[in-house]
N, C-alpha and C positions, 0 to 999 in steps of 0.2 A: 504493500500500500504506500511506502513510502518514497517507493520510485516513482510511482503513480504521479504521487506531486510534486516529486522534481522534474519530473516528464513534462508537465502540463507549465511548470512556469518556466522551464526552459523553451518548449513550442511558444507558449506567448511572448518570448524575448526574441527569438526569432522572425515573426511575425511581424513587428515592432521594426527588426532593423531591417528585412526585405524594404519595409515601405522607402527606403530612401533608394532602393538598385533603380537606376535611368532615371532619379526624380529627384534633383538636389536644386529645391528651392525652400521659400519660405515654410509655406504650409504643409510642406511633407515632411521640415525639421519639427516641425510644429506635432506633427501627428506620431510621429517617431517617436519624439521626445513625450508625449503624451501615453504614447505606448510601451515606451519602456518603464516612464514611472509606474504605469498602473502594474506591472509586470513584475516589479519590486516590492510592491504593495503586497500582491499573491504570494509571493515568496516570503516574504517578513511575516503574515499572517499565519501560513503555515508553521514557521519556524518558533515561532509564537505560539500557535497549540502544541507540538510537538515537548517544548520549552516547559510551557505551565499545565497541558493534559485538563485544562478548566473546559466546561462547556462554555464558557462567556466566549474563550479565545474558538472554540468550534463555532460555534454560532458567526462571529463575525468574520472567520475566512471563510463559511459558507456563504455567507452577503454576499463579500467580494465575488467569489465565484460564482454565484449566482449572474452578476454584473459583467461579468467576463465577454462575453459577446457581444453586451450591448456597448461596451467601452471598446472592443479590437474595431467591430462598424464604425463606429465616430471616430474614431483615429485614422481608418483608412480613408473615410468618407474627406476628413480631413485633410491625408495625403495628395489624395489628388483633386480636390480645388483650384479650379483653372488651368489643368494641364488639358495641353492640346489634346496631346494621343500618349498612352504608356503603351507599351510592351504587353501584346495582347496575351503572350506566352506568363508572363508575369502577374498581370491581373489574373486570370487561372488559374494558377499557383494558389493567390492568395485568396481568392474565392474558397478555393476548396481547404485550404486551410481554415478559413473561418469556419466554414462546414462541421472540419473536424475539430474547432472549439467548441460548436455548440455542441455536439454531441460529448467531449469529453466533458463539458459542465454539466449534460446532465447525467453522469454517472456520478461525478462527485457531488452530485446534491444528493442524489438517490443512496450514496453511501455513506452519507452525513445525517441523514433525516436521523429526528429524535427517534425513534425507534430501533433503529440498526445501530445505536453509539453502543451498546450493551456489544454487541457480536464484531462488530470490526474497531470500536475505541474502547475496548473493556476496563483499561487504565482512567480512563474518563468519567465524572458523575454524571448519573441522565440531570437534567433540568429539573431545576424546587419551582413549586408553582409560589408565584408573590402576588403581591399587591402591584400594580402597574403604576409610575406615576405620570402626570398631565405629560411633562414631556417626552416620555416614553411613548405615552399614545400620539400624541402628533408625529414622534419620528414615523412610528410605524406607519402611519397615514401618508408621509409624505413618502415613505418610502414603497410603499403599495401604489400609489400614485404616478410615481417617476416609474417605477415597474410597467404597469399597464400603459405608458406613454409609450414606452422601449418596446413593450411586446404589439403594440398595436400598430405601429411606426413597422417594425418587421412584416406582418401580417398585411398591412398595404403595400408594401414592396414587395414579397414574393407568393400573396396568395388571393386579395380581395380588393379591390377599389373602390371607393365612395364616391360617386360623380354626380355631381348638380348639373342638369341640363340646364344651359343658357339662354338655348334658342328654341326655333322651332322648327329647325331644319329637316326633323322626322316628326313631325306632325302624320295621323294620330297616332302612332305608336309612343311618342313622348312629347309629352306641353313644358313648356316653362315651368320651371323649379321641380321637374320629377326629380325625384331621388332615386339615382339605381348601382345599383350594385355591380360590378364587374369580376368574373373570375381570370386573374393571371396566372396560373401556375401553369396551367396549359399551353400558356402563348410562349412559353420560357423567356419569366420575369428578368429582368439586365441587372446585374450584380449594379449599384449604386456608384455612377462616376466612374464607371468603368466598361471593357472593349468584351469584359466576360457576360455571359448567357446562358443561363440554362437550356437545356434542352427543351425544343419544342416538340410536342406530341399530340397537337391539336392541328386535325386537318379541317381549313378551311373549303367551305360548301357558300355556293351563291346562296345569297338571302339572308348570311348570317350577321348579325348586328354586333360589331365588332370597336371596340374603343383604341382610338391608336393617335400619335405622335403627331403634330400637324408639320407633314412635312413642305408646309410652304414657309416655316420660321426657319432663320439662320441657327445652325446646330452646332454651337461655340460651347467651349469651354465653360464662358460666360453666361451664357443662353441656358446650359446644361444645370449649372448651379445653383441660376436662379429658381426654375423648372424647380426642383430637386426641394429649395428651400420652401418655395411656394406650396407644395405638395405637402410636406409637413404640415403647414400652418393650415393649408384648408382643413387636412385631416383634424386637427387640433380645435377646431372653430366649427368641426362635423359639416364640413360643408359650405359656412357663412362666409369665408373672407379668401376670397382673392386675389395673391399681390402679383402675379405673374402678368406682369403690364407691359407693353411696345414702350417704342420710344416714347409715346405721344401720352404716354399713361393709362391708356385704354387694355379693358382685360386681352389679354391674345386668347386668339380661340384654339384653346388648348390645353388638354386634348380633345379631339376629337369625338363624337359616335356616328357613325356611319353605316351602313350595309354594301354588303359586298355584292354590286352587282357585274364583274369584268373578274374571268377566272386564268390560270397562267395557260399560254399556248391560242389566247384567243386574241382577236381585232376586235376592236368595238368602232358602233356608229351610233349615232341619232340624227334622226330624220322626223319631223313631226311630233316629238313627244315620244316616238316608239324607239326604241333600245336593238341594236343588231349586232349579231355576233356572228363572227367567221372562224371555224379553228382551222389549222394549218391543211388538213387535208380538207377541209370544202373546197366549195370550187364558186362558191357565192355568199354572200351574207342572207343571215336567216332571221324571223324577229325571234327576240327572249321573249316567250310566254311566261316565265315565270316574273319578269319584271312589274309586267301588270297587275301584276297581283299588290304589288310594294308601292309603285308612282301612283303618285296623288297630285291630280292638276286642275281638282276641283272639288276646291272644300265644303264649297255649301249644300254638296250634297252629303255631309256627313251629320250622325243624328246633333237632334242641338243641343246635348248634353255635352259633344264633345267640341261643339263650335262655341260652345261658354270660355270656352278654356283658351280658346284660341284670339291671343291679343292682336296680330297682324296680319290680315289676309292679303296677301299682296294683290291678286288676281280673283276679281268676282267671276260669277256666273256671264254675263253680258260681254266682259271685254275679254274671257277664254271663247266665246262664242266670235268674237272679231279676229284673234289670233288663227283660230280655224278657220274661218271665211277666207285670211289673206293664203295660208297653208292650199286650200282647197281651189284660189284663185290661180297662185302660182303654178300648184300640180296642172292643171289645167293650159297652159300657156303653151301653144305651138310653136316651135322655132321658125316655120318655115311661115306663118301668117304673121309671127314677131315681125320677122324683116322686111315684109312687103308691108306694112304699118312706120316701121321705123324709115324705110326708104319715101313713102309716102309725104311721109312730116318733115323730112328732110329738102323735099321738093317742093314745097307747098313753101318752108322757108325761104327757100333760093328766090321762087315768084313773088313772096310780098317784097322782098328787099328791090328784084328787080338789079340789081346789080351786081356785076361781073369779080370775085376777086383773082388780085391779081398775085396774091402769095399766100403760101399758109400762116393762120394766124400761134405763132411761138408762145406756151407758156401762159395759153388763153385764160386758162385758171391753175389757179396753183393744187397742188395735191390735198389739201385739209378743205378747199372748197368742194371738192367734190363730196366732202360728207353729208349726208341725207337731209338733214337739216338744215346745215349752212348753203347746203344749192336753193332747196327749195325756199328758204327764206330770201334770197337773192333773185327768184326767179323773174323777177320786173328789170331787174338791173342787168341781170345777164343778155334780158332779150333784147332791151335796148345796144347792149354791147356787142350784140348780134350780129344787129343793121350798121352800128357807127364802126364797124372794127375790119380792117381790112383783113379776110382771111375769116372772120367768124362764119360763113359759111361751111368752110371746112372744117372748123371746128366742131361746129355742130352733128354733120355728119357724119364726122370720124365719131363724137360720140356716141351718136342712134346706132349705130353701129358697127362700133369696137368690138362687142362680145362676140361677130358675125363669124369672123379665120378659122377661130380654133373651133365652135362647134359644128361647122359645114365638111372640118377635119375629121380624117379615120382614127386622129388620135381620142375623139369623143368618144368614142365604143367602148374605151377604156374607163372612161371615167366613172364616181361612185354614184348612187343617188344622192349623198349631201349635195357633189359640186353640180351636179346638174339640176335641182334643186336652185341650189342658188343662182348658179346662172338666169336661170327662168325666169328667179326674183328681181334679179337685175335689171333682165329685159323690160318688164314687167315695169319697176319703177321705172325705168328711161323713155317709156311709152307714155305715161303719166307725165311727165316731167316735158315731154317733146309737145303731147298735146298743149300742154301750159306753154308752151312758148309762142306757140304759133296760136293761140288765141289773143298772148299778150299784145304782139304784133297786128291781128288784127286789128283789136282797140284800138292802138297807137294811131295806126292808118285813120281809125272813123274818129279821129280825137276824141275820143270818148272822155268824159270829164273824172277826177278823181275819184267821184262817188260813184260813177258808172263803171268806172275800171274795178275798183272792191268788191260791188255789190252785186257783180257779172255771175247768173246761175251757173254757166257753164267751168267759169274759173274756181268759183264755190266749189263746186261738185269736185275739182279735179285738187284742189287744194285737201276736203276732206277725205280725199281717198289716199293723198298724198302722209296724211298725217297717220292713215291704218296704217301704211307700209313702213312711218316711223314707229309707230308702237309697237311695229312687229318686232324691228329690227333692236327697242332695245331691250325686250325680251327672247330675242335667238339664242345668248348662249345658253338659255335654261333649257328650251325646246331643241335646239341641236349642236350635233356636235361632229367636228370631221375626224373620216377614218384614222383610229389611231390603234396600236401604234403605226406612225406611216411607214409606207414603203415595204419592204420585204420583213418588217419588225413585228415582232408577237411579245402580249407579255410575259416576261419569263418567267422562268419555272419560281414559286414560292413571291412571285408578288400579285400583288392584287389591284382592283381597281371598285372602288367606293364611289356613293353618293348619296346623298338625302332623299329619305321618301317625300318630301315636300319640296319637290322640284324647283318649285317659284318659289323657294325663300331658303335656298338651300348653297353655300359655297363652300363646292367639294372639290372633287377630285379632276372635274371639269374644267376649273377655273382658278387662276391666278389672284392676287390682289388688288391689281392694278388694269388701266384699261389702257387699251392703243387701237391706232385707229388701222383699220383692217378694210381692204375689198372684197363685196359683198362677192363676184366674181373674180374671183385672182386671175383666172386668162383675159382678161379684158382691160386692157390698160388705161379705159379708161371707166374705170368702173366704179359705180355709185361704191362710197365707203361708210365704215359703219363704226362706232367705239365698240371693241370688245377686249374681254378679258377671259377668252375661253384660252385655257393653256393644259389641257389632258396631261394626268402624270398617274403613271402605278405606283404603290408604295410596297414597299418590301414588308414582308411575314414580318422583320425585324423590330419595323416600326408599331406594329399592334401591340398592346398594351394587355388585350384578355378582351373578351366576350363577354355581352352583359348577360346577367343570369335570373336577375329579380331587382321587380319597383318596392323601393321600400316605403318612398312617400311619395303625395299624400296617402293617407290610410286608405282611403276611398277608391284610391289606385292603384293597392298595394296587389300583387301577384306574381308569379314566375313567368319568365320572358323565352 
C-alpha cells in the first residue's frame, strides 16, 4: 500500500513537469508550478498519516486526493492558455494520464473510506463521533460545494451539455429559451484546450439534431479560451449568463443546434425551397424526401399553441405565397420567346431614339449599379441616358441580351437546375426592367408631365412587379442554394452538412456572415446583381459537440428529443 502512494505522487509530479515539454511560457510555468505544489501537498499528507497513523491526518490526505483530478485539469487547463497548437502526441499523453488519475483517486478513496481503515490502516483509530462546530459545518458546505462545481464542470465537458436556445432557427422543434440537454460522450468530447479527442462512436444519420462548434468564428487560441471560460460561467449561472461576445459585444452564436441535413459522399442543391442530393454514383440529382419532413417555410400553419411561442415570423402566409408566384413565374420562362421579347425592346428602343450610334457606349454603368434595386431605382435616369449617350443603344442591347451566348451554347446541357433557374430569373427581371425603359421613353416623347410620368398604370404595374422580383431576390439564399460541393467535390467522409428547420430565420451552414454582391446569372456579364451571403461549408464530425437528447424547460415542454 505504501508504494501505492508513492506511485501516485510520483505520476502527479510527472504530470506536472510534462506540462512544460514544447510549452515554455507564462501560463504553462504557471500551471506546472501549480502542479507540482499540489503534488507536494499529496506527498507531505501522506507522509503525514504514515508519521502520526491519526484518522484527522487520513481524512485530510483523502481530501487532497479526492481533489486530485480536479487540481491536475486546472493546471493543464492552465498550461495551455493561449497556445497556438501543442504536440498533439503530447496532449494524448496527458489526456490519458489524467485518465489514469482519476481512476487511481478513486481507488485511494475506496481504500480510505471509514470503513476499510480497520483492514488496510489497522494501526489507525476509526473516527469518534463529536459534536461539529459552526465552522466545521461551513467548511464542509463549502467544501461539498466546490466539489459538485468540479464534478459538474467535468460532466459538461465529457458527458452532458446544458444549452439555452437563443433563437428560432429550429422553430417548432425549439422556441426561444428551450432548455435542452445535449449528450457528448458519443460525439468524442475534446480533452479541454487541447489537439486530444476521444473516440467517436456515434454514427451520424440525416435528421439528426446535433449541437456543434460555429464554425464561421475564428478558432484562436484566444477565441478557444474565451469559448472554454464562457462555458463554465453559463454552466454556473444554469444557463443565465453569456459572456462569449464578438468584437462588437454581441452574444456569438455559439454553439450551434442544427440538423443534419447533407451526408458525406453527397452534393447538395436547393432549388425552390426543395433540398437535392447526388451521391457519387448517380448520374443526376434527386429530391431529399426526408427533408420535408424537417423545413418549415410556413409557420402559420402550425397549431396556435405553438405560434404563441413564436416571437418573429419572418415570412407570412401572403408574401410565401409571392415568393412562389415569382418561383413559378420564372420556372415558366422560355428562353427562346425571352429573346424574341428582349430583341423586340431593344428595337423599339433604337426607333424612339431614332438615332444612329456611332460607338459603343464604355462603362455605361458601373458594376454595383447593376444591383436590382439601385437599376430599378434609376430607371428614369438610365432611360434618359439612353437617348443622351452616345452608344446607349448598344448598351442596352448588349444588356437584353447578355444572358443570350452561353444558353443558345451546348455548354447549357451541362448546367444544374439552380443556374438555369436563375438565368430565367435574370431574363425575367431584364424583360421587366426593358419594358420600363421603353415606356419611360415613350413618356419623355409625349412630355408627359411629372405627375403623369409617376402615376403611369403601365409603369405602376411594371415597377410593382419589379419590387416581387426584389423581394425574391433578398430572400434567395434561404430558398436556394448552388451545387455544392462544386465541381468534381463531394462531402467527405465524416463531415456533415447542417441547417435550421426554420429556413427563413435560420443562419447555417448555407451562409456566411457577411453579404456581397453577386450575379443573379454569372454567365451573363451583364447580369442583374443581387446582395448575398450564401457561402455553403460542411463541418467536420470534429466540430459537433453531442446530440440533443431531452427538453428540460419549460416544464410544459419538457420531453425526450
Amino acid at each position: 500500500m505504501s508504494l501505492f502512494f508513492w506511485g501516485c505522487s510520483a505520476f502527479s509530479f510527472l504530470f506536472s513537469v510534462l506540462l512544460l515539454v514544447h510549452n515554455v511560457q507564462g501560463f504553462a510555468f504557471a500551471g506546472a508550478g501549480a502542479g507540482i505544489a499540489f503534488s507536494s501537498i499529496l506527498l507531505y499528507s501522506y507522509i503525514r498519516f504514515m508519521h502520526t497513523k491519526s484518522y484527522r491526518s487520513l481524512a485530510v490526505m483523502r481530501k487532497f486526493f479526492e481533489y486530485w483530478p480536479f487540481a491536475m485539469i486546472a493546471c493543464f487547463i492552465c498550461s495551455r492558455a493561449l497556445v497556438a497548437q501543442s504536440p498533439a502526441v503530447l496532449d494524448a499523453v496527458l489526456a490519458v494520464f489524467w485518465f489514469i488519475i482519476v481512476l487511481l483517486k478513486q481507488g485511494i478513496v475506496y481504500y480510505t473510506k471509514d470503513k476499510r481503515i480497520a483492514k488496510y490502516f489497522p494501526q489507525t483509530e476509526a473516527a469518534q463521533p463529536k459534536k461539529k462546530s459552526l465552522i466545521t459545518e461551513l467548511l464542509e458546505w463549502a467544501d461539498a460545494a466546490f466539489y459538485a462545481v468540479f464534478f459538474v464542470l467535468l460532466v459538461n465537458i465529457f458527458i452532458f451539455q446544458v444549452y439555452r436556445i437563443p433563437s428560432e432557427s429550429m422553430v417548432p422543434e425549439f422556441m426561444i429559451g428551450d432548455t435542452v440537454i445535449g449528450f457528448k460522450t458519443a460525439a468524442g468530447p475534446v480533452f479541454p484546450l487541447s489537439s486530444f479527442r476521444l473516440p467517436q462512436w456515434k454514427t451520424y444519420k440525416r435528421g439528426d439534431i446535433v449541437i456543434l462548434s460555429n464554425p464561421n468564428y475564428a478558432d484562436t487560441p484566444k477565441a478557444q479560451l474565451k469559448t472554454f471560460l464562457s462555458q463554465l460561467v453559463y454552466m454556473l449561472t444554469l444557463a443565465q449568463v453569456n459572456i462569449n461576445t464578438d468584437n462588437y459585444g454581441k452574444p456569438k452564436a455559439d454553439p450551434l443546434v442544427k440538423r443534419i441535413t447533407g451526408m458525406p459522399g453527397e452534393k447538395l442543391m436547393m432549388v425552390d425551397g426543395v433540398l437535392y442530393a447526388k451521391h457519387r454514383d448517380d448520374s443526376a440529382f434527386a429530391p431529399v424526401e426526408d427533408d420535408r419532413l424537417y423545413a418549415n417555410w410556413d409557420l402559420t400553419i402550425l397549431p396556435q399553441s405553438e405560434q404563441r411561442l413564436i416571437k418573429d415570423i419572418k415570412i407570412n402566409a401572403d408574401e410565401l405565397r409571392i415568393l412562389e408566384a415569382v418561383e413559378a413565374q420564372r420556372k415558366g420562362l422560355d428562353f427562346t420567346d425571352a429573346l424574341r421579347q428582349a430583341e423586340a425592346l431593344a428595337n423599339r428602343v433604337a426607333a424612339l431614339k431614332n438615332q444612329t450610334d456611332s460607338a459603343p457606349a464604355l462603362d455605361f454603368l458601373q458594376a454595383a449599379e447593376y444591383e436590382m434595386i439601385a437599376l430599378f431605382s434609376a430607371n428614369d435616369s438610365i432611360s434618359r441616358k439612353i437617348l443622351t449617350t452616345n452608344g446607349g443603344i448598344d448598351w442596352f442591347r448588349s444588356f437584353m441580351t447578355g444572358w443570350v451566348p452561353y444558353w443558345q451554347s451546348s455548354s447549357a446541357e451541362q448546367t444544374s437546375l439552380y443556374e438555369k433557374r436563375f438565368a430565367q430569373f435574370n431574363a425575367l427581371i431584364k424583360l421587366c426592367f426593358g419594358k420600363l425603359v421603353v415606356r419611360n421613353i415613350e413618356l419623355f416623347q409625349a412630355n408627359a408631365t411629372a405627375e403623369q410620368f409617376v402615376s403611369d398604370e403601365e409603369r405602376t404595374r411594371l415597377l410593382q412587379e419589379a419590387q416581387n422580383y426584389a423581394f425574391y431576390l433578398a430572400w434567395t439564399s434561404q430558398r436556394n442554394m448552388d451545387v455544392f460541393p462544386a465541381g468534381n467535390d463531394y462531402i467527405p467522409d465524416n463531415h456533415y452538412f447542417m441547417m435550421g428547420d426554420n429556413r427563413f430565420n435560420s443562419t447555417d451552414m448555407r451562409h456566411a456572415y457577411f453579404f456581397r454582391l453577386e450575379p443573379v446569372d454569372k454567365n451573363d456579364a451583364f447580369s442583374i446583381r443581387f446582395q448575398s451571403n450564401s457561402e455553403p461549408k460542411y463541418v467536420s464530425a470534429h466540430k459537433i459537440l453531442g446530440t440533443t437528447v431531452l427538453r428540460v424547460f419549460p416544464f410544459s415542454r419538457f420531453g425526450a428529443l
